[in-house]
C-alpha positions as CSV (number, residue, x, y, z in Angstrom):
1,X,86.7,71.2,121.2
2,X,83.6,69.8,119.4
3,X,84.5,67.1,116.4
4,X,82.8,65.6,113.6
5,X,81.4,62.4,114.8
6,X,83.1,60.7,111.2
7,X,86.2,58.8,112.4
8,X,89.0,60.0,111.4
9,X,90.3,58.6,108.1
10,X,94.5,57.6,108.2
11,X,94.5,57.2,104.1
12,X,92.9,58.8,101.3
13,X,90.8,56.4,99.5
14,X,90.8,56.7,95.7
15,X,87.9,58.8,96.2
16,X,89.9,61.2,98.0
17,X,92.4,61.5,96.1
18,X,90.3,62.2,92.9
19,X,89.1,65.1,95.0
20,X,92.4,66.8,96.1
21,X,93.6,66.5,92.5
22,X,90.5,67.8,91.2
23,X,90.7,71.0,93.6
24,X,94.2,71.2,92.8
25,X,94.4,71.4,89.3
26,X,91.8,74.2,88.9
27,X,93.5,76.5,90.9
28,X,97.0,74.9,89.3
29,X,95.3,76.3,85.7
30,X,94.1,79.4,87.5
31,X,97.9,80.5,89.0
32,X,99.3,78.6,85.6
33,X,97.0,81.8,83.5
34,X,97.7,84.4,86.4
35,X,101.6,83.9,86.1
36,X,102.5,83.8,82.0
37,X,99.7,87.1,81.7
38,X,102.0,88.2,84.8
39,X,105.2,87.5,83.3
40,X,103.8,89.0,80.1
41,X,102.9,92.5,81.4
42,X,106.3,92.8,82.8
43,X,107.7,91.7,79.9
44,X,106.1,92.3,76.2
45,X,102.3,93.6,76.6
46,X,104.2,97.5,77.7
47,X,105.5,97.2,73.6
48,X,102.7,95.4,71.7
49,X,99.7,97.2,73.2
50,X,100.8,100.5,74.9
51,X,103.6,101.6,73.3
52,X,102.1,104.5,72.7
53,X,101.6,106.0,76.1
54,X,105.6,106.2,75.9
55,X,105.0,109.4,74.0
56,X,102.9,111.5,76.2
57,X,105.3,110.0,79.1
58,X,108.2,107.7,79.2
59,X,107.6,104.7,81.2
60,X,103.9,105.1,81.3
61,X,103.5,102.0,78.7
62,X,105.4,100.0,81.4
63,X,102.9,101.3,84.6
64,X,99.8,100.5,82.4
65,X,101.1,97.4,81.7
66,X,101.4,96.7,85.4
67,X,97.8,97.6,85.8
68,X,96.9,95.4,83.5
69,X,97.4,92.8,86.4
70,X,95.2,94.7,88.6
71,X,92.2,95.6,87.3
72,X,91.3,91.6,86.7
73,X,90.8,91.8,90.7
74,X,87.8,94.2,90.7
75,X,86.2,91.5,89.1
76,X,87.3,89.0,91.3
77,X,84.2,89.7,94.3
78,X,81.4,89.9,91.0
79,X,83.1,86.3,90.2
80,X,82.9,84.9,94.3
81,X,79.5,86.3,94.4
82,X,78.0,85.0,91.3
83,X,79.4,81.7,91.9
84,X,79.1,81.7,95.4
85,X,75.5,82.2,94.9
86,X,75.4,79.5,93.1
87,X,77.5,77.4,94.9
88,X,75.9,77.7,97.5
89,X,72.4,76.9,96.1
90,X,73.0,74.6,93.2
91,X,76.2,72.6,94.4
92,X,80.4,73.0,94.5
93,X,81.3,70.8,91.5
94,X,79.1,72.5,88.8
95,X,80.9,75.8,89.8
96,X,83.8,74.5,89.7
97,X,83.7,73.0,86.2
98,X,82.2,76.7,84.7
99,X,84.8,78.5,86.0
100,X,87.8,76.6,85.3
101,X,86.4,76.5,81.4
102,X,85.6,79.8,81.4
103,X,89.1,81.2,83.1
104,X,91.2,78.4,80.0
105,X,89.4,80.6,77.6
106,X,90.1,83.8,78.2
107,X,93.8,82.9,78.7
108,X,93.9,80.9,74.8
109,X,92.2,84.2,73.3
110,X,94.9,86.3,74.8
111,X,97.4,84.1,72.5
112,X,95.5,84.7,69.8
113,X,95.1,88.5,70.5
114,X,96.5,91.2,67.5
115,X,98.6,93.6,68.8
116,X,98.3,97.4,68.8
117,X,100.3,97.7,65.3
118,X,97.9,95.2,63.8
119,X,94.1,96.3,65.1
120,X,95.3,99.7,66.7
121,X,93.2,100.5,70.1
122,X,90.6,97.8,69.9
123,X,93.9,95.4,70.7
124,X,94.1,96.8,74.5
125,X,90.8,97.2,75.1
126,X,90.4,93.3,73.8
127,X,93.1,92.5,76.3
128,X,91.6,94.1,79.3
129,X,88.1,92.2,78.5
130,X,90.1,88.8,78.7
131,X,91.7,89.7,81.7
132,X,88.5,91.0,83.6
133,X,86.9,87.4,82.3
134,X,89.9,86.0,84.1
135,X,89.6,87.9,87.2
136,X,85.4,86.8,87.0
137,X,86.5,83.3,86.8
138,X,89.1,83.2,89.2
139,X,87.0,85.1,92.1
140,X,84.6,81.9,92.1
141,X,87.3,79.2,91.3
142,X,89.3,79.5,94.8
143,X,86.3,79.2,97.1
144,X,85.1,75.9,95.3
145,X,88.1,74.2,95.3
146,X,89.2,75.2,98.5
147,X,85.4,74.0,99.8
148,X,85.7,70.6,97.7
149,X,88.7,69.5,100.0
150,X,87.8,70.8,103.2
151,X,84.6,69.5,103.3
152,X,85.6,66.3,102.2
153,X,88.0,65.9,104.7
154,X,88.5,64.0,108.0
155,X,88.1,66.9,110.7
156,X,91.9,65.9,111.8
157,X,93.2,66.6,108.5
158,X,91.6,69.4,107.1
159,X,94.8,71.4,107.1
160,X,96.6,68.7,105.5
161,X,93.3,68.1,102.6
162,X,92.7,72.0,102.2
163,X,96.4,72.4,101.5
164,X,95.8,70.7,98.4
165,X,94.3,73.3,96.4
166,X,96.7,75.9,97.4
167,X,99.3,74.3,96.1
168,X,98.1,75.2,93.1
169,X,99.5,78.4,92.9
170,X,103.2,77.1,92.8
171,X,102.9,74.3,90.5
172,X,100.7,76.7,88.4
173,X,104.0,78.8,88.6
174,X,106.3,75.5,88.1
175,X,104.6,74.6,85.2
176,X,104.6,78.4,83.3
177,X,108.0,78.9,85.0
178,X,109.3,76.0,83.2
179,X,107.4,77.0,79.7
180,X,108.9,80.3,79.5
181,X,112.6,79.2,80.9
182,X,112.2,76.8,77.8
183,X,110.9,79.4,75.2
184,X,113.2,81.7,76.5
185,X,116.2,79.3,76.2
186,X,115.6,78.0,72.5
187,X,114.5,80.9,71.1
188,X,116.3,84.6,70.7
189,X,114.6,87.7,72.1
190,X,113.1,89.1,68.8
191,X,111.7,85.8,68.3
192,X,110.0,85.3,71.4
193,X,108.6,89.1,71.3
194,X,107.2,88.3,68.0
195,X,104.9,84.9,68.7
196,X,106.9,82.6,71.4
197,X,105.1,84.8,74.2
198,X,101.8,83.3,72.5
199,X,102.9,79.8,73.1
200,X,102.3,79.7,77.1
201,X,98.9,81.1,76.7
202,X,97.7,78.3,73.9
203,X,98.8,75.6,76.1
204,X,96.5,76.6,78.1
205,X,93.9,74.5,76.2
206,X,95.5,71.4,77.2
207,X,95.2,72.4,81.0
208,X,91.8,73.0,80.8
209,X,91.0,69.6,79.3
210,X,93.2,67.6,81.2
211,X,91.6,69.7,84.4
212,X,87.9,68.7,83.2
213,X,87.8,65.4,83.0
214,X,89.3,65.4,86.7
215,X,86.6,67.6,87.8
216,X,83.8,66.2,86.2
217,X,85.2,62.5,87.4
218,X,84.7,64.4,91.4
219,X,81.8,64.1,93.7
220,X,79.8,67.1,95.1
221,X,80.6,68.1,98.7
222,X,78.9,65.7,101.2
223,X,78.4,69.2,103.5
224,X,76.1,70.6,100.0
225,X,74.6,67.2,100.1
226,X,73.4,66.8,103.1
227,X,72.2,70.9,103.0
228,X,70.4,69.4,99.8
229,X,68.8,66.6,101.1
230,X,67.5,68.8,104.9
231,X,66.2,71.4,102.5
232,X,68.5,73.7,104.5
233,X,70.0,76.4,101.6
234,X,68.9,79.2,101.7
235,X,67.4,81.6,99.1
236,X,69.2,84.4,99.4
237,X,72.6,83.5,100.6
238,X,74.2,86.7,100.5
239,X,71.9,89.1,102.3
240,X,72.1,85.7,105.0
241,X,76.2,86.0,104.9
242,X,76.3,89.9,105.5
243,X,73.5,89.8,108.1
244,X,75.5,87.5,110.0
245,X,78.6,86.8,108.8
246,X,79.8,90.6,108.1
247,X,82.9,90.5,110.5
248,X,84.5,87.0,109.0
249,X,84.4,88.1,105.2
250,X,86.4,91.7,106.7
251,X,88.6,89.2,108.7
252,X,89.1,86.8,106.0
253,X,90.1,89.6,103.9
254,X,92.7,91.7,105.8
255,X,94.4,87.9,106.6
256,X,95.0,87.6,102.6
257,X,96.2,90.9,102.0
258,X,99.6,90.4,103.0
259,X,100.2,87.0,101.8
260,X,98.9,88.1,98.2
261,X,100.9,91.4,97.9
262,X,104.5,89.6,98.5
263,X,103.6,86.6,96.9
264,X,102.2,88.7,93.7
265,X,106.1,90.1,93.7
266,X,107.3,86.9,93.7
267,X,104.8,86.0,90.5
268,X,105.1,88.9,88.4
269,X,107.8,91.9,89.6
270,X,110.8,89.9,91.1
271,X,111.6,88.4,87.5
272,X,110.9,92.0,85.8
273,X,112.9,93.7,87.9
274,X,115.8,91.8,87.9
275,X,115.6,91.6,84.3
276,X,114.5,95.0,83.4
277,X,116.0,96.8,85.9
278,X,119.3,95.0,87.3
279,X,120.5,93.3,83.6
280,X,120.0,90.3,84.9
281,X,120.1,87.4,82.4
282,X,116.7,86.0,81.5
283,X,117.5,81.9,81.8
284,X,119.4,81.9,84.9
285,X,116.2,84.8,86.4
286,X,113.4,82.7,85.4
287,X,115.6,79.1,86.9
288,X,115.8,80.7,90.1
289,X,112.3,81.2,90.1
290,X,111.4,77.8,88.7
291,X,113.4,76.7,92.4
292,X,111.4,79.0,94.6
293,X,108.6,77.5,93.3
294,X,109.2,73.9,94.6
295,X,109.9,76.0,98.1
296,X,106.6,77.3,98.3
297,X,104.7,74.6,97.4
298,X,107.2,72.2,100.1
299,X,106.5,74.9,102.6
300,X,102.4,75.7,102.0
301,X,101.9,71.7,101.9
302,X,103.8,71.9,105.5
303,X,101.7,74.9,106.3
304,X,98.6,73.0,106.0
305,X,99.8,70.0,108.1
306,X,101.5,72.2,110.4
307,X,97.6,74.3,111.5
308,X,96.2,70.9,111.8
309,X,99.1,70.2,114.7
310,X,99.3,73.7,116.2
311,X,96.0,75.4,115.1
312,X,95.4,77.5,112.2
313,X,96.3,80.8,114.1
314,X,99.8,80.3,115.0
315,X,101.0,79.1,111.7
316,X,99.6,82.1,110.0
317,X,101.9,84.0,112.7
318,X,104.6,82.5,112.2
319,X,104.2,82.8,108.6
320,X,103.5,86.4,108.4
321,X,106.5,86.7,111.0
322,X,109.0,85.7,108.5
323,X,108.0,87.4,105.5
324,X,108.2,90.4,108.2
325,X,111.6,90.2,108.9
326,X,112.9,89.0,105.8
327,X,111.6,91.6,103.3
328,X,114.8,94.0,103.7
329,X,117.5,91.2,103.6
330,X,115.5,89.9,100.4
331,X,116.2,93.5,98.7
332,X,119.4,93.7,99.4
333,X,120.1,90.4,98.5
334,X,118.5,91.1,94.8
335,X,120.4,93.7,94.7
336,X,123.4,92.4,94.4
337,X,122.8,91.2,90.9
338,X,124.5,87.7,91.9
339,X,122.4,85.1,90.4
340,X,122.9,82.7,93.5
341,X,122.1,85.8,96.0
342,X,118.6,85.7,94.1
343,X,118.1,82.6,94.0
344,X,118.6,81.9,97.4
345,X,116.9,85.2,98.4
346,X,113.5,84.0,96.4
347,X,113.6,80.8,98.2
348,X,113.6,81.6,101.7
349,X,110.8,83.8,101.0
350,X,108.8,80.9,100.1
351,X,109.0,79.6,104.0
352,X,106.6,82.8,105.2
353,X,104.4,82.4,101.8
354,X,103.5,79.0,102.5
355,X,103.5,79.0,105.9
356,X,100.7,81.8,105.6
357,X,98.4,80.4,102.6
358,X,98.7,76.5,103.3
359,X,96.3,77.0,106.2
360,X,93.8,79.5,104.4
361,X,90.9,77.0,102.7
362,X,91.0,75.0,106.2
363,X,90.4,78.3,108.3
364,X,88.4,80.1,106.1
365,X,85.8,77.1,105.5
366,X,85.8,77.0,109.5
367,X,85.3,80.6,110.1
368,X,81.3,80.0,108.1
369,X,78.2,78.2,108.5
370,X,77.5,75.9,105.6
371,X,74.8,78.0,103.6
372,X,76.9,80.5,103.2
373,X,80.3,79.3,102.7
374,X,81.1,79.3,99.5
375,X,80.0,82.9,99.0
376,X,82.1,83.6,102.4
377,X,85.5,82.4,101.8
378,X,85.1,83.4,98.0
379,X,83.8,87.3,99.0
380,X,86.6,88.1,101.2
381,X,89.3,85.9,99.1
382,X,88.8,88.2,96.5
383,X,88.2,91.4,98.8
384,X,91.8,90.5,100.0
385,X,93.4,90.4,96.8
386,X,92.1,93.5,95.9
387,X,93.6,95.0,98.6
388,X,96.7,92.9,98.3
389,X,98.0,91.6,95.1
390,X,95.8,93.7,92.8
391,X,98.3,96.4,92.2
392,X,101.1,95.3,94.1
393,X,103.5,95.3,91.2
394,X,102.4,98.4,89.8
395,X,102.8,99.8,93.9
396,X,106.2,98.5,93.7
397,X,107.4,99.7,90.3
398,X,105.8,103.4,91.5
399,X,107.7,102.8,94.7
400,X,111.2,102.1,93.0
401,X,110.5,105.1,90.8
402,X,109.9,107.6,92.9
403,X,112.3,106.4,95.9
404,X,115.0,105.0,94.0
405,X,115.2,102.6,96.2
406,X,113.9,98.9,96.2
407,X,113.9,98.7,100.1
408,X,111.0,101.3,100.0
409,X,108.9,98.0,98.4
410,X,110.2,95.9,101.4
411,X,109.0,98.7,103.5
412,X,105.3,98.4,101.6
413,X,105.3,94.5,102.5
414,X,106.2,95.1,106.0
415,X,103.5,97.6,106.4
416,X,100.7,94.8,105.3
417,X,102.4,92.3,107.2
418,X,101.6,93.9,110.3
419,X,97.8,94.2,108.8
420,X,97.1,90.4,108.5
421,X,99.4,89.2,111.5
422,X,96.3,91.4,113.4
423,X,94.4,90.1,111.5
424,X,94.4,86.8,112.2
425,X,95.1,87.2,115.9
426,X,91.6,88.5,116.2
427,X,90.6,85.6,114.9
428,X,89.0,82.7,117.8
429,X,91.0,79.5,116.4
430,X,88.8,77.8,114.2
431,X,90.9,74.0,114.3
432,X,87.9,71.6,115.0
433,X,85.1,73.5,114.4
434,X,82.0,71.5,112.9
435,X,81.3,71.6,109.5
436,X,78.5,69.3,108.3
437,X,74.9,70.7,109.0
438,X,73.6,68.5,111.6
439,X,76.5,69.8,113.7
440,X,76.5,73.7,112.7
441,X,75.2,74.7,116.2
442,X,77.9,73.7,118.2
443,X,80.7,75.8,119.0
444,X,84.5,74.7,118.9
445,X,85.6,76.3,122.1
């Protein structure tokens, strides 16, 4: 298997770690936004800006909510291919800076948003504008960051380096986890339908400038730099990444799929359901997510140094393996309305979640050549969650309506399961393969 000639690094110089934690924290901001809109849907956005849909049909305010989530995702391949593009031809870090202003600013204007009783129809149509310019921003945030770390890394570790930017999903959920559990706690439920939901979406604004002073503090890829300085990006990037790279963006997608779906439950419908549905308390819901949160991001940090032992292949397996055969024990588990039975339920879902996302920037980056990387991994990262997460909670609520029964969802999640464990097994382990330029010809097995 063919290496980078760079020796190997042991420990991250400060450099480095500026790097990590400038990947990290965008997509930390991105999840951070993703999960208290999430949380919001499920909870307030079906009263203040669809209640009346509950009129032609009961529960329909609820269903749009939901969808609310999804249509964001559409958006998502516009955003990868307008800043892959880009990325690709002017550089990583100047993406990465736009889009993580750009996705904080949407998310503060939603706290500022009138509701439907205030500006009438122009307030849900307001709301799904901000989401779409989230779901722009985030399509092109996820390929940048995950490239930033990657490319940085020492070709031993890039498991261990691209992990860092998918942790940013669960300490985006820690930290809006731990917002709402707060609001939630010190405030009564008339209160927080009435401005406390706004709170989460305002602190946004510190996020985003904590998040650009790390970013701006970061250096470009040396793999975009050394394209730069051979004169070797090229012009049209696209039409060069779906003339030759057609198969890898399908591949790349149909391996996210899965992962997104259950871990989009686990962000937005898990907590609804138990709430809405079961009469579940609030606090104690929203702690035991708060603890599955630490478990997936233990378990997609271990993920990532895990594919750079055993290869990026067989940790997605096993990863997708478990969420297989855990999805009906989950269910019932919930369904028990004991707070501990959740809990613990949530948790070991997090073992298959991070098992089968940690490896994902290291893969994905390996699976392209360098001009067209960025718009690669970004494309079919977004074409995944379309397929995946986009409407998984609205899928699931549609699913519990019409079956009356919640292992009907864990049926849904099994089914797409099956989808990226194939997946990935058609994929030719990518551990090892070159990534700078100068090294692009060469083939890993």
């Amino acid at each position: 298997m063919t290496s980078s000639t760079a020796a190997p690094r042991q420990r991250m110089s400060r450099e480095d770690r500026k790097v990590v934690a400038g990947t990290m924290v965008g997509t930390t901001i991105e999840w951070y936004d993703f999960f208290i809109f999430a949380q919001a849907a499920g909870l307030v956005f079906a009263q203040l800006y669809f209640a009346p849909l509950n009129d032609e049909s009961p529960g329909l305010a609820q269903l749009v909510a939901w969808a609310t989530i999804g249509i964001s995702f559409f958006f998502r391949p516009l955003g990868a291919v307008v800043a892959g593009h880009l990325g690709d031809r002017i550089g990583r870090k100047a993406m990465l800076v736009f889009t993580l202003v750009l996705m904080g600013s949407a998310t503060a204007l939603i706290g500022l948003l009138p509701s439907y009783e205030q500006i009438g129809v122009a307030a849900p149509i307001l709301l799904m504008v901000l989401r779409i310019l989230q779901g722009f921003s985030a399509g092109g945030e996820w390929g940048g960051a995950a490239l930033m770390a990657v490319e940085h890394a020492p070709v031993n570790k890039r498991g261990f380096w691209g992990a860092y930017p998918q942790i940013g999903v669960p300490v985006g959920m820690i930290i809006a986890t731990l917002v709402l559990f707060l609001l939630r706690s010190s405030m009564s439920e008339e209160a927080f339908l009435t401005w406390g939901w706004r709170v989460p979406f305002l602190l946004s604004v510190v996020l985003i400038v904590v998040g650009y002073f790390i970013r701006k503090a970061v250096a470009e890829s040396p793999v975009f730099k050394e394209m730069t300085e051979r004169k070797l990006e090229s012009s049209v990037p696209l039409k060069e990444l779906f003339k030759h790279s057609s198969k890898q963006v399908i591949l790349t997608a149909a391996i996210f799929i899965a992962n997104n779906a259950a871990g989009y439950l686990l962000i937005a419908f898990f907590s609804a359901y138990a709430q809405r549905t079961l009469g579940m308390p609030g606090g104690p819901v929203l702690f035991a997510t708060l603890l599955a949160s630490f478990g997936w991001l233990i378990f997609t940090m271990y993920g990532g140094i895990l594919s750079d032992r055993i290869g990026r292949v067989r940790t997605f397996q096993i990863g997708y393996a478990l969420v297989f055969v855990w999805m009906i024990p989950l269910f019932l588990m919930i369904d028990t309305r004991n707070i501990f039975a959740y809990g613990v339920a949530l948790f070991v879902l997090t073992i298959g979640l991070g098992l089968s996302y940690g490896p994902m920037s290291a893969m994905y980056a390996e699976m392209f050549p360098a001009n067209v990387r960025y718009s690669g991994i970004g494309i079919g990262y977004a074409l995944g969650a379309i397929l995946g997460g986009a409407f998984a909670p609205l899928i699931a609520e549609a699913l519990l309506s019409s079956t009356g029964s919640s292992l009907s969802i864990g049926f849904y999640i099994m089914g797409l399961c099956v989808v990226s464990f194939v997946g990935v097994t058609l994929v030719k382990e990518t551990r090892g393969v070159p990534l700078r330029v100068n090294e692009s010809h060469s083939q890993a097995k």
